[in-house]
PDB file of N, CA, C and O in Angstrom:
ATOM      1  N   UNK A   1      99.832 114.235 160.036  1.00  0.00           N
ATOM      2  CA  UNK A   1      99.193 114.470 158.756  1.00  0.00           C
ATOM      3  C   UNK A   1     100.172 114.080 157.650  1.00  0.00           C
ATOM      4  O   UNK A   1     101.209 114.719 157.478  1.00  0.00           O
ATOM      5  N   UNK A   2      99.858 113.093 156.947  1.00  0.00           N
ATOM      6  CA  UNK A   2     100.640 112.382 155.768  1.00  0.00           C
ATOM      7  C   UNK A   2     100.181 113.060 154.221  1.00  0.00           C
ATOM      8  O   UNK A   2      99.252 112.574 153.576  1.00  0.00           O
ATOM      9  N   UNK A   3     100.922 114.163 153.776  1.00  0.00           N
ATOM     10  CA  UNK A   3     100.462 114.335 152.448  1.00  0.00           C
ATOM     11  C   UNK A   3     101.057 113.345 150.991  1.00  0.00           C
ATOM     12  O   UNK A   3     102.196 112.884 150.914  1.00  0.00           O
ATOM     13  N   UNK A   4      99.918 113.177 149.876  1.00  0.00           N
ATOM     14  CA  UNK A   4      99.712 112.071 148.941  1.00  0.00           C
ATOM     15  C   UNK A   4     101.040 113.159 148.088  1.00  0.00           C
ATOM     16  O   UNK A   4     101.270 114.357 148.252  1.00  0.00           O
ATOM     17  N   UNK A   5     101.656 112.228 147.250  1.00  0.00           N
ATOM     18  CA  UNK A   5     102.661 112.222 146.806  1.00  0.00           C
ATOM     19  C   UNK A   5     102.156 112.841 145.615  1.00  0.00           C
ATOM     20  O   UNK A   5     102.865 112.346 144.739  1.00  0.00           O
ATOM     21  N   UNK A   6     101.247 113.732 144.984  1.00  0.00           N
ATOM     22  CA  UNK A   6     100.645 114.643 143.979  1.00  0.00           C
ATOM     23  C   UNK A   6     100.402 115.616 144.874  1.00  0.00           C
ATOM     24  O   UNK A   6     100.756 116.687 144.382  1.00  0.00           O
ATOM     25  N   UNK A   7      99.787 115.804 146.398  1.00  0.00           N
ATOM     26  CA  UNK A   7     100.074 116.935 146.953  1.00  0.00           C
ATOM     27  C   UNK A   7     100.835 117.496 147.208  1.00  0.00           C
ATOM     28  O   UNK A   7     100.444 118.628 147.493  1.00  0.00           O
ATOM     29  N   UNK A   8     102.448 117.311 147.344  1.00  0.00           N
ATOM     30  CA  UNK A   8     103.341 117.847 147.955  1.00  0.00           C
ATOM     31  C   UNK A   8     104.164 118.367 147.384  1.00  0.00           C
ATOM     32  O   UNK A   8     105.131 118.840 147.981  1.00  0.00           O
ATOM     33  N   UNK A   9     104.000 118.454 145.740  1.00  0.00           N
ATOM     34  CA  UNK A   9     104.453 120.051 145.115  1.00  0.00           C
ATOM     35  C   UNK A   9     103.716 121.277 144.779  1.00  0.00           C
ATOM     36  O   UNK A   9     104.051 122.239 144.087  1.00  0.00           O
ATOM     37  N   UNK A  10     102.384 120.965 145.576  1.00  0.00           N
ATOM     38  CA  UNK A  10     101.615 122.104 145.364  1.00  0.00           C
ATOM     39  C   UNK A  10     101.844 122.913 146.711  1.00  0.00           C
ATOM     40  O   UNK A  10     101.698 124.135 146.743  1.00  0.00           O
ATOM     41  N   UNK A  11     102.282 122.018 148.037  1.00  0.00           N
ATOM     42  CA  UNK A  11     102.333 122.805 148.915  1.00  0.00           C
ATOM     43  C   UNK A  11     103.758 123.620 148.935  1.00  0.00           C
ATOM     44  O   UNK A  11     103.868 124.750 149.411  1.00  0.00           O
ATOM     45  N   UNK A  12     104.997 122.757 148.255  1.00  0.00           N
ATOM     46  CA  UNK A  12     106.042 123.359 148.038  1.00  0.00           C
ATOM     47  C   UNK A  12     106.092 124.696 147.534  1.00  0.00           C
ATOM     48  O   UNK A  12     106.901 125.587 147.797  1.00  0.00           O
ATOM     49  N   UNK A  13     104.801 124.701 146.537  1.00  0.00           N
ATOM     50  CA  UNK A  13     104.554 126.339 145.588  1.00  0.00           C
ATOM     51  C   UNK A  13     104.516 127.059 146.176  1.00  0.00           C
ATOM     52  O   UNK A  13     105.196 128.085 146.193  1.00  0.00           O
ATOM     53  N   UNK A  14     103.255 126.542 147.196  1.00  0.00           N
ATOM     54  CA  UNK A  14     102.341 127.554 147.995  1.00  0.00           C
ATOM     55  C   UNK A  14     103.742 127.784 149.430  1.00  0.00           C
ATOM     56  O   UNK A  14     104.437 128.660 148.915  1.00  0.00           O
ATOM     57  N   UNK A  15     103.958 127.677 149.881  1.00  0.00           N
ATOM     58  CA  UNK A  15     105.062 127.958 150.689  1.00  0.00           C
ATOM     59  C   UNK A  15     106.248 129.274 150.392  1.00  0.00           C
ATOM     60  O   UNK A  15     106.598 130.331 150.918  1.00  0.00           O
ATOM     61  N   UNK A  16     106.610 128.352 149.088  1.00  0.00           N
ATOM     62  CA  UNK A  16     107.736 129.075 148.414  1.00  0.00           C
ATOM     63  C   UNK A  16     106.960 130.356 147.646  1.00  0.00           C
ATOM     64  O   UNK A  16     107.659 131.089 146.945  1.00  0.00           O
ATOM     65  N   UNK A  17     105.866 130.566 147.741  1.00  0.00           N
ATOM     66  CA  UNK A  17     105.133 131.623 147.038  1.00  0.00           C
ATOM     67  C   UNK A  17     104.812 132.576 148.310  1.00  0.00           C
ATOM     68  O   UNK A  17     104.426 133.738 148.181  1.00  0.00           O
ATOM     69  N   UNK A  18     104.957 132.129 149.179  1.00  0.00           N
ATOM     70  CA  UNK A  18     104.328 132.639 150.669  1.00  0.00           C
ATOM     71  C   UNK A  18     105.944 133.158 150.630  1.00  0.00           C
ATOM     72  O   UNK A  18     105.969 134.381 150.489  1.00  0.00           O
ATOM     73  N   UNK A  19     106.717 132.818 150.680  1.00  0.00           N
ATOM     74  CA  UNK A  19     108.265 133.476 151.210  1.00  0.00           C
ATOM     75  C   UNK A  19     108.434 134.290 150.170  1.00  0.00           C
ATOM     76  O   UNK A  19     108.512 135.503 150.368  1.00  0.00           O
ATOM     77  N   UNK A  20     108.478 134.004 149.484  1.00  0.00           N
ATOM     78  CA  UNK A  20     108.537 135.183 147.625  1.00  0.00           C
ATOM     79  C   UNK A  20     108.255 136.231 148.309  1.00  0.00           C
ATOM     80  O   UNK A  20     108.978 137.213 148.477  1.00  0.00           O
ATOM     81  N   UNK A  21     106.424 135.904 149.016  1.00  0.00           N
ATOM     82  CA  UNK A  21     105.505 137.730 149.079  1.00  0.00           C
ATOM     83  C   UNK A  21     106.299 138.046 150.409  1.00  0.00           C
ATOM     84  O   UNK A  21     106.277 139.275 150.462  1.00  0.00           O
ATOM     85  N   UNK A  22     106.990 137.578 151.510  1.00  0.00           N
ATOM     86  CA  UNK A  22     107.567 138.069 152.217  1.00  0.00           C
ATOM     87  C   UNK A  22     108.593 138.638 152.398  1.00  0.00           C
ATOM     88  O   UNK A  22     108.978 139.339 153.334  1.00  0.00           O
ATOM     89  N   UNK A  23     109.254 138.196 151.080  1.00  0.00           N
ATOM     90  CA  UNK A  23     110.624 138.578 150.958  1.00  0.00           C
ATOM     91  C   UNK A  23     110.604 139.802 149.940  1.00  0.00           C
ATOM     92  O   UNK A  23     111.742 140.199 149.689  1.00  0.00           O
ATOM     93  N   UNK A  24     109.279 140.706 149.097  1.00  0.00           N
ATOM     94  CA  UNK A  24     108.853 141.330 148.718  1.00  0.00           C
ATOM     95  C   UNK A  24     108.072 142.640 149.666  1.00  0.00           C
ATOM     96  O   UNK A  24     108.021 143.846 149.427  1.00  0.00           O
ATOM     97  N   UNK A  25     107.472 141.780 150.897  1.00  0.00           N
ATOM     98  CA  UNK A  25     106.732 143.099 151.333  1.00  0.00           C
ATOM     99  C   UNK A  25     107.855 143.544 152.572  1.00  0.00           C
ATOM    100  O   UNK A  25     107.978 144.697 152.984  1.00  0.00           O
ATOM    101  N   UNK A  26     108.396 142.725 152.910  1.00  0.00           N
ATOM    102  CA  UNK A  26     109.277 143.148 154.205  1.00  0.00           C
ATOM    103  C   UNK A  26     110.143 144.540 153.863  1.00  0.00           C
ATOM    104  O   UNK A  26     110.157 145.455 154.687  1.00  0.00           O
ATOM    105  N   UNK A  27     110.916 144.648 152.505  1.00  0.00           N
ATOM    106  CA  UNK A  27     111.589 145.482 152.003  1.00  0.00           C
ATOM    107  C   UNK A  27     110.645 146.454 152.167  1.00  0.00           C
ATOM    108  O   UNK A  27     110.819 147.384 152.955  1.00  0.00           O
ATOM    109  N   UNK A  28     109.725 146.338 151.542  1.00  0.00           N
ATOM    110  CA  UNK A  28     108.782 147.670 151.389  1.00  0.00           C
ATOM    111  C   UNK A  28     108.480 148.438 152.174  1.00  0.00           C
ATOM    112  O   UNK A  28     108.432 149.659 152.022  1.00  0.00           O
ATOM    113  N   UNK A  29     108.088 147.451 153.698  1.00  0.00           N
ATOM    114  CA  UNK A  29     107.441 148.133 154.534  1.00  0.00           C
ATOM    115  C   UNK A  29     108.996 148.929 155.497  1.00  0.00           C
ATOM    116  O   UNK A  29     109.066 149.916 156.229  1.00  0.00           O
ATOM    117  N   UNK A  30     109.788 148.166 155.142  1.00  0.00           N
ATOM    118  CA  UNK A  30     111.199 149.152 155.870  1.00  0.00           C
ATOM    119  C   UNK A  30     111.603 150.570 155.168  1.00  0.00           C
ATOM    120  O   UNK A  30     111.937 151.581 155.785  1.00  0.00           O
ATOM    121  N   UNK A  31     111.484 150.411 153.486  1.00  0.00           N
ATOM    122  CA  UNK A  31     111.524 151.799 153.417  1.00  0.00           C
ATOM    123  C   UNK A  31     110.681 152.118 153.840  1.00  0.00           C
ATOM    124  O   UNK A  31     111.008 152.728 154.858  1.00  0.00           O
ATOM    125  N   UNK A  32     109.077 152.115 153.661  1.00  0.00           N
ATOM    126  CA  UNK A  32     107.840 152.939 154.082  1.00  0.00           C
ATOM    127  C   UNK A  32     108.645 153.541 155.784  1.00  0.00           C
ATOM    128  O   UNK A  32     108.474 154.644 156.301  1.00  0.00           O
ATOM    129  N   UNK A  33     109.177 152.825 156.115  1.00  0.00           N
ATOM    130  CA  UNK A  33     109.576 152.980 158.171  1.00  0.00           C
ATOM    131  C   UNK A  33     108.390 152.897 158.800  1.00  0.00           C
ATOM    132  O   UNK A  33     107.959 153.798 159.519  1.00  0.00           O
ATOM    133  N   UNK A  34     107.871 151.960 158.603  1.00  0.00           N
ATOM    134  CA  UNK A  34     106.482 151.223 159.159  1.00  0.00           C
ATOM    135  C   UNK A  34     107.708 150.546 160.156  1.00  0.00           C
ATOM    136  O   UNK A  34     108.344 151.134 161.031  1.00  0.00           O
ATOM    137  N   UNK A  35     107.804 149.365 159.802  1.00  0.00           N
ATOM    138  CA  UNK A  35     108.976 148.261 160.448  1.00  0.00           C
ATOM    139  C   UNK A  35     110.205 149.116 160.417  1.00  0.00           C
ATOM    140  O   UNK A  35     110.298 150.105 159.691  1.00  0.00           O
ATOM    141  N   UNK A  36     111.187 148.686 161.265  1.00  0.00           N
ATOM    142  CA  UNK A  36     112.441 149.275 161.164  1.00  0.00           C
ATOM    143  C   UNK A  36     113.318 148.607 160.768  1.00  0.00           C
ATOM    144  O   UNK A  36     113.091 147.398 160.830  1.00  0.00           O
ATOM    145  N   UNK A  37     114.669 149.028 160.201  1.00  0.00           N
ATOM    146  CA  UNK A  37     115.657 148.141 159.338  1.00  0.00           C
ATOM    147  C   UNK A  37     116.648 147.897 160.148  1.00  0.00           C
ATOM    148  O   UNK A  37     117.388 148.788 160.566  1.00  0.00           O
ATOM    149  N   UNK A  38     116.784 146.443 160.507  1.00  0.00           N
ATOM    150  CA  UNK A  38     117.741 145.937 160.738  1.00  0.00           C
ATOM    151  C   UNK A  38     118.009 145.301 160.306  1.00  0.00           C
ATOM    152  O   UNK A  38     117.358 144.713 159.442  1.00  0.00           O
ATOM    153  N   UNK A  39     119.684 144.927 160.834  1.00  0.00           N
ATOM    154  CA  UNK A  39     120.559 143.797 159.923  1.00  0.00           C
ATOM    155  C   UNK A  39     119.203 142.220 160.093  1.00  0.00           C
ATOM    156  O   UNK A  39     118.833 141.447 159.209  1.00  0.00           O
ATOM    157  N   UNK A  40     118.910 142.259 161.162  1.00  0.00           N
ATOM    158  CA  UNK A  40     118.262 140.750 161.152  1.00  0.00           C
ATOM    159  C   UNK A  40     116.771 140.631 160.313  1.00  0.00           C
ATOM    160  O   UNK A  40     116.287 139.529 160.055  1.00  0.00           O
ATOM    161  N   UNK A  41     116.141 141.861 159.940  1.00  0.00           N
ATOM    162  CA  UNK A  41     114.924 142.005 159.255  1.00  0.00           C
ATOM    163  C   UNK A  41     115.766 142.151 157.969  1.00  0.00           C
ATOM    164  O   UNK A  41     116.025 141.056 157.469  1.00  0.00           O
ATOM    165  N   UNK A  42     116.062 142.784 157.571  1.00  0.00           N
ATOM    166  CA  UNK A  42     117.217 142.797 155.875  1.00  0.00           C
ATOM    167  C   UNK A  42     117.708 141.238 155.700  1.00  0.00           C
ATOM    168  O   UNK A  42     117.623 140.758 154.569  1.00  0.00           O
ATOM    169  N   UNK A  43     118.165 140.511 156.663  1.00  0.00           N
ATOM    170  CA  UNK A  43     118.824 139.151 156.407  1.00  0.00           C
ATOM    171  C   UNK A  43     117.794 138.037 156.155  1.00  0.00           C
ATOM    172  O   UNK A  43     117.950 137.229 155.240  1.00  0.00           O
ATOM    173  N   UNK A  44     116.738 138.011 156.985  1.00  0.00           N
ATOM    174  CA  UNK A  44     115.378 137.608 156.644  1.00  0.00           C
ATOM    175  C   UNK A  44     114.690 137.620 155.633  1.00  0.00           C
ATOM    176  O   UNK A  44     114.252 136.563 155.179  1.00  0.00           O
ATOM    177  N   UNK A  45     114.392 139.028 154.944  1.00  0.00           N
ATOM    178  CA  UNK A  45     113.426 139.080 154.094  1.00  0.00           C
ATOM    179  C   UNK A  45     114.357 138.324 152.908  1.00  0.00           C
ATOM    180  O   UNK A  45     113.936 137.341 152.298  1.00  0.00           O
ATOM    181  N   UNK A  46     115.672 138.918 152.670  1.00  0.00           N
ATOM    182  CA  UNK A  46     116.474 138.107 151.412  1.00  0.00           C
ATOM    183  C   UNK A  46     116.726 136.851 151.936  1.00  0.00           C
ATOM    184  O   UNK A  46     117.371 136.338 151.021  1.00  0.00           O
ATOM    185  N   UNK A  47     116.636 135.992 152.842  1.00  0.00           N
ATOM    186  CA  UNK A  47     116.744 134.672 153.185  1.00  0.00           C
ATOM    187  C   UNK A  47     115.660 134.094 152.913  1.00  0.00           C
ATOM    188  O   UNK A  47     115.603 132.871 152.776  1.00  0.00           O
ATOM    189  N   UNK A  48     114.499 134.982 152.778  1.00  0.00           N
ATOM    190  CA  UNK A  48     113.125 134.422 152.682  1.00  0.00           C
ATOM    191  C   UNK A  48     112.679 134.134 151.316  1.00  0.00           C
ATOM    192  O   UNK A  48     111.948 133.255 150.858  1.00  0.00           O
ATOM    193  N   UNK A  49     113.431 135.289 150.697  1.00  0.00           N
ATOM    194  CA  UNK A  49     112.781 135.550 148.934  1.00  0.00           C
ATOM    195  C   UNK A  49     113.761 134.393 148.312  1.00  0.00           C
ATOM    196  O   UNK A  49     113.299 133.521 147.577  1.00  0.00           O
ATOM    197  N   UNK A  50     115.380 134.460 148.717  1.00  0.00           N
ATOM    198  CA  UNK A  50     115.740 133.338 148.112  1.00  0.00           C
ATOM    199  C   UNK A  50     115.845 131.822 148.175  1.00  0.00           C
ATOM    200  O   UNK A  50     116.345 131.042 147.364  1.00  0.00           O
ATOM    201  N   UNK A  51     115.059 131.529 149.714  1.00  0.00           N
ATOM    202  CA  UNK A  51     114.913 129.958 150.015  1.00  0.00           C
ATOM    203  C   UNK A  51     113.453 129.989 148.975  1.00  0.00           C
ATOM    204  O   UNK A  51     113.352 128.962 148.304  1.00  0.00           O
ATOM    205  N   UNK A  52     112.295 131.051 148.755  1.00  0.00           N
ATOM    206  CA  UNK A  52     111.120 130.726 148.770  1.00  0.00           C
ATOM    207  C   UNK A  52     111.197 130.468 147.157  1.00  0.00           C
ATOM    208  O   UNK A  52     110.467 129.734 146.490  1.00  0.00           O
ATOM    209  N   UNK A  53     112.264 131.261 146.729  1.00  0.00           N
ATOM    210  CA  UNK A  53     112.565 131.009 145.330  1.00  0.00           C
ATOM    211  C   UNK A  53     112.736 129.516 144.344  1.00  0.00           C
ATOM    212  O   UNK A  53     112.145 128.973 143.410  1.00  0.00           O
ATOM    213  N   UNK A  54     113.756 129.309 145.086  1.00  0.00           N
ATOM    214  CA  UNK A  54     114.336 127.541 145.385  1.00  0.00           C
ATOM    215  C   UNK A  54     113.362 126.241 145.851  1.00  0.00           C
ATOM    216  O   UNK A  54     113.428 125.058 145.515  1.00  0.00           O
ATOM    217  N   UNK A  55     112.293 127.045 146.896  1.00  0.00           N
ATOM    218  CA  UNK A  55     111.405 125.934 146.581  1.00  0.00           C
ATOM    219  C   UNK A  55     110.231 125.870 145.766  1.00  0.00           C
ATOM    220  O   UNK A  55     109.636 124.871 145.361  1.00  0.00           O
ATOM    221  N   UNK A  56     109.966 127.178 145.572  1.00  0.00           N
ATOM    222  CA  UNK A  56     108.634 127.120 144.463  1.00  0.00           C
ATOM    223  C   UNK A  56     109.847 126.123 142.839  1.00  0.00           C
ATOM    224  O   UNK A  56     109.283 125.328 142.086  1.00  0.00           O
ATOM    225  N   UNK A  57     110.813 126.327 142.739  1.00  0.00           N
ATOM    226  CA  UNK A  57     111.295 126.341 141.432  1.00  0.00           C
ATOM    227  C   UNK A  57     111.386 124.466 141.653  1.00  0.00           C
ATOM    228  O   UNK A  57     110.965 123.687 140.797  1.00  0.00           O
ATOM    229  N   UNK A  58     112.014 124.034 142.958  1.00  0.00           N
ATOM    230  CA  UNK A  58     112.099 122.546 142.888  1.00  0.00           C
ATOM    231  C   UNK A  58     110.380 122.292 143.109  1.00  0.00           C
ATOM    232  O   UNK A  58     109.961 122.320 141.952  1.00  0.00           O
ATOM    233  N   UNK A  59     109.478 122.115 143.803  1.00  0.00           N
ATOM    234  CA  UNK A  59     108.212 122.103 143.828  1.00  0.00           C
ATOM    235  C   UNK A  59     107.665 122.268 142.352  1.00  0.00           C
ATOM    236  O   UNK A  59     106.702 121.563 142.050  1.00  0.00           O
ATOM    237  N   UNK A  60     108.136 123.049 141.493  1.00  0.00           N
ATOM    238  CA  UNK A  60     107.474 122.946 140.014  1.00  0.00           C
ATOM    239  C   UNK A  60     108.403 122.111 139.647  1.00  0.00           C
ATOM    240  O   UNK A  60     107.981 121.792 138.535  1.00  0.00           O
ATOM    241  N   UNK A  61     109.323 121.562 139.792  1.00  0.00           N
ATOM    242  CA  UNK A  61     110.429 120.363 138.851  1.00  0.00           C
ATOM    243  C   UNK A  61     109.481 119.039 139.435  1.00  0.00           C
ATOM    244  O   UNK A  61     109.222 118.166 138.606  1.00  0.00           O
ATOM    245  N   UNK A  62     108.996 118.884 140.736  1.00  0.00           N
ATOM    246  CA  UNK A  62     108.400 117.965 140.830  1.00  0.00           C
ATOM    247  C   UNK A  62     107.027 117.758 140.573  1.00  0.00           C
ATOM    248  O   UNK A  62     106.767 116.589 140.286  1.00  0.00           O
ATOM    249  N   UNK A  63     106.241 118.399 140.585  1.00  0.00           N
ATOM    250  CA  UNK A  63     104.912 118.428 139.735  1.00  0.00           C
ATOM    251  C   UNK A  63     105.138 118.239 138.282  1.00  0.00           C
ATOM    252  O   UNK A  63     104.255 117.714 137.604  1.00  0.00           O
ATOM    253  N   UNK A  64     106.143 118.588 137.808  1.00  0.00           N
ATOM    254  CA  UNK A  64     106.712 118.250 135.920  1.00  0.00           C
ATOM    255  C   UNK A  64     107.286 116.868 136.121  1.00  0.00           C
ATOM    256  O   UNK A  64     107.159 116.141 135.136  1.00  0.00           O
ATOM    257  N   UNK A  65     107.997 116.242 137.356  1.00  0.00           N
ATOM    258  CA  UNK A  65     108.091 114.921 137.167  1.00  0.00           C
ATOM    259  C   UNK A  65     107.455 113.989 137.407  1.00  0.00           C
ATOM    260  O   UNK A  65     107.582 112.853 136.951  1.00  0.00           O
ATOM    261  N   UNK A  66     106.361 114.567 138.495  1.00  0.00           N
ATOM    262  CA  UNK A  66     104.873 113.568 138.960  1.00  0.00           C
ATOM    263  C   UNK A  66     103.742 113.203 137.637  1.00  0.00           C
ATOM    264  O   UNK A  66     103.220 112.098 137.491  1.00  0.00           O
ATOM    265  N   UNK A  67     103.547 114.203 136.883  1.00  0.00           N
ATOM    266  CA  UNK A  67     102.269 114.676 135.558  1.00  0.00           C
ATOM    267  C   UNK A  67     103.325 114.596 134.270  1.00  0.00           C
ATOM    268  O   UNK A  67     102.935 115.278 133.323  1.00  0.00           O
ATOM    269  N   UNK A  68     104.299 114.057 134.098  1.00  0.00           N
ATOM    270  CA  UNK A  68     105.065 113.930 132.694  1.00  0.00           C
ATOM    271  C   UNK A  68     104.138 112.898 132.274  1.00  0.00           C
ATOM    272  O   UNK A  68     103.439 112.251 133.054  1.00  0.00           O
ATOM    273  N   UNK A  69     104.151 112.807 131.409  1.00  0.00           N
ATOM    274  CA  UNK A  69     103.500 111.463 130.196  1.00  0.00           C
ATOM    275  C   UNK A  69     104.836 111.188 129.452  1.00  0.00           C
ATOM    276  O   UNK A  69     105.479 111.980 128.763  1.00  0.00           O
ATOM    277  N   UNK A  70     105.170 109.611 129.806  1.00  0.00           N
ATOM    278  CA  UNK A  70     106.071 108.948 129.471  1.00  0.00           C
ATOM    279  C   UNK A  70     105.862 108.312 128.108  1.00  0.00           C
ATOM    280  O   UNK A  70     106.731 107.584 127.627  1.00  0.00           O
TER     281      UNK A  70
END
C-alpha cells in the first residue's frame, strides 16, 4: 500500500495522536491499579507520549510544507 504524498502527514497526526492518548491513558490506568506499574509499562507509556509527540509535531511541519502557498 503506497500512500500519496498529501496523505502522509495526516497519517503521521493520526499515529502520533494515537501514542499521545496512550501515553495519557496508560498512566492513568496504573494509578487506578487496573494495570500494574512497572518499570517496562512506565518506560512505554513516556516513550509513547514522547515519540507520539515528535511525530504529530513533524507530521504538522509537513502538511505546512505540502499546503504553503508560495
Amino acid at each position: 500500500m503506497k500512500l500519496d504524498d498529501e496523505k502522509k502527514p495526516f497519517v503521521m497526526i493520526l499515529v502520533g495522536f494515537l501514542l499521545v492518548t496512550a501515553g495519557m491513558v496508560l498512566p492513568f490506568l496504573m494509578f487506578l491499579q487496573i494495570i500494574p506499574s512497572t518499570f517496562f509499562m512506565n518506560f512505554f507509556s513516556y516513550a509513547a507520549s514522547v515519540s507520539g509527540l515528535f511525530l504529530g509535531l513533524i507530521g504538522g511541519a509537513s502538511y505546512v510544507k505540502i499546503h504553503r502557498k508560495k
